[in-house]
C-alpha positions as CSV (number, residue, x, y, z in Angstrom):
1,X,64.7,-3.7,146.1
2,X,62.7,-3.1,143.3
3,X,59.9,-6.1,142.1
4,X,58.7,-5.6,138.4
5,X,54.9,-6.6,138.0
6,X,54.1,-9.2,134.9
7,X,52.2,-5.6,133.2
8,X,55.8,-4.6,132.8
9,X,58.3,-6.4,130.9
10,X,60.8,-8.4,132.5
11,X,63.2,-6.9,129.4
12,X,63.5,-3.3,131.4
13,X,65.5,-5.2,134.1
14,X,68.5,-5.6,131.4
15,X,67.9,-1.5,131.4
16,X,67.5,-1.0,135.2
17,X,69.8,-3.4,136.6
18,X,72.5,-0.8,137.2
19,X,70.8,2.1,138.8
20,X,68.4,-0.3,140.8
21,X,69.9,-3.0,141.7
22,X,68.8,-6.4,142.6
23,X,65.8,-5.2,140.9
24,X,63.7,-8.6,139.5
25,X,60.2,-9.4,137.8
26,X,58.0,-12.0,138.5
27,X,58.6,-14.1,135.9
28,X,62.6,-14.6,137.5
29,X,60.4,-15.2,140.7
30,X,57.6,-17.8,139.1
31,X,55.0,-15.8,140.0
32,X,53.5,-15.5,135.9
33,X,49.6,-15.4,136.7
34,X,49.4,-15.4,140.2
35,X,47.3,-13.3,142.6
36,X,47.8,-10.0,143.2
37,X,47.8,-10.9,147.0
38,X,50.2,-13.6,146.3
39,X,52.3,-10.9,144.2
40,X,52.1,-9.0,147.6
41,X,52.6,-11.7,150.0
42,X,55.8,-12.2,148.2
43,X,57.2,-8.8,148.2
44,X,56.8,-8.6,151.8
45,X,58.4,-11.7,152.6
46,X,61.1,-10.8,150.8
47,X,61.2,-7.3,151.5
48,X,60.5,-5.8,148.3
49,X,58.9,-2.9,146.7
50,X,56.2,-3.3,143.9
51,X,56.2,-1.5,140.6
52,X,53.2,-1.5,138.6
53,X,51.1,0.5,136.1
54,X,47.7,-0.5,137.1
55,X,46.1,0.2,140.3
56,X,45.8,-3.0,141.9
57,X,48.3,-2.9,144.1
58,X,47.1,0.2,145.6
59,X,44.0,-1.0,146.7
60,X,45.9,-3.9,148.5
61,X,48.0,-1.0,149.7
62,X,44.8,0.5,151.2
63,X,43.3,-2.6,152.6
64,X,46.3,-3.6,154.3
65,X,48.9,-0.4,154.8
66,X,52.8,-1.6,154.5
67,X,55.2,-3.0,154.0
68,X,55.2,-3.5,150.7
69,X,55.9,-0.6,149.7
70,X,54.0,-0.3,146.3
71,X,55.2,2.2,142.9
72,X,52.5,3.1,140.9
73,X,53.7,4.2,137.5
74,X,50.9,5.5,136.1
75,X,51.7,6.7,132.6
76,X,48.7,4.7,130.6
77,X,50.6,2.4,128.1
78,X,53.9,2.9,127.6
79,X,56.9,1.4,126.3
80,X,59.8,-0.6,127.8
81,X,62.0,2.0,127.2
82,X,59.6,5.2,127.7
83,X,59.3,2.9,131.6
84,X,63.5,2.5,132.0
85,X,63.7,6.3,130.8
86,X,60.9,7.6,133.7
87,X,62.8,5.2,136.5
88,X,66.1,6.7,135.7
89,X,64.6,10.3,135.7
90,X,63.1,9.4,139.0
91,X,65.4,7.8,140.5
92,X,66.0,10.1,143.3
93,X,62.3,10.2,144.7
94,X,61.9,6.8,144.3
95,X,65.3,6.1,146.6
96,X,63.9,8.7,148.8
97,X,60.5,6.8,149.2
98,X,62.4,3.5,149.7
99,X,64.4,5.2,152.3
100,X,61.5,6.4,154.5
101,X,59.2,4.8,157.0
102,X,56.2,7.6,156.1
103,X,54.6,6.6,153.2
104,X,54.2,2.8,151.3
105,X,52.5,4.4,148.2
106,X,54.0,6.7,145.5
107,X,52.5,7.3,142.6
108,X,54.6,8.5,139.5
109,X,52.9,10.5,136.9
């Protein structure tokens, strides 16, 4: 399912947990400070999909295509609950992007 980068706070899970779930954060995963590429190595072997609000992920997403499939919430700096609110509006297109084998890269604005 869903894999919540350390630039989000492992709190929105509580908030998420429901509508996604199985959703986690990379703290629950002990991956605090790690690489990016180890971030990413991670979600693929455990079939994952990254959420993040920088762009990082989507230039590993162009260097090496997917899976992982990668989320890009890119709303500048927002709060915990201004992120949970935007997932749960979203929630459709991002199960739709889960679901198909087109795309690895959405970008929510």
């Amino acid at each position: 399912m869903l894999l919540l980068d350390e630039n989000i706070s492992y709190k929105a899970i509580t908030g998420l947990d429901k509508i996604y779930p199985g959703v986690t954060h990379i703290r629950m995963q002990g991956l605090i400070s790690e690489s990016d590429k180890k971030v990413w190595d991670f979600a693929l072997a455990n079939s994952l999909c990254i959420v993040s609000f920088d762009n990082d992920f989507e230039i590993l997403y162009q260097q090496y295509g997917f899976p992982p499939k990668v989320i890009h919430v890119a709303k500048g700096n927002i709060s915990t609950i201004e992120f949970i609110k935007i997932m749960e509006t979203s929630q459709v297109q991002i199960q739709e992007f889960i679901d198909t084998s087109e795309t690895g890269f959405l970008k929510i604005l």
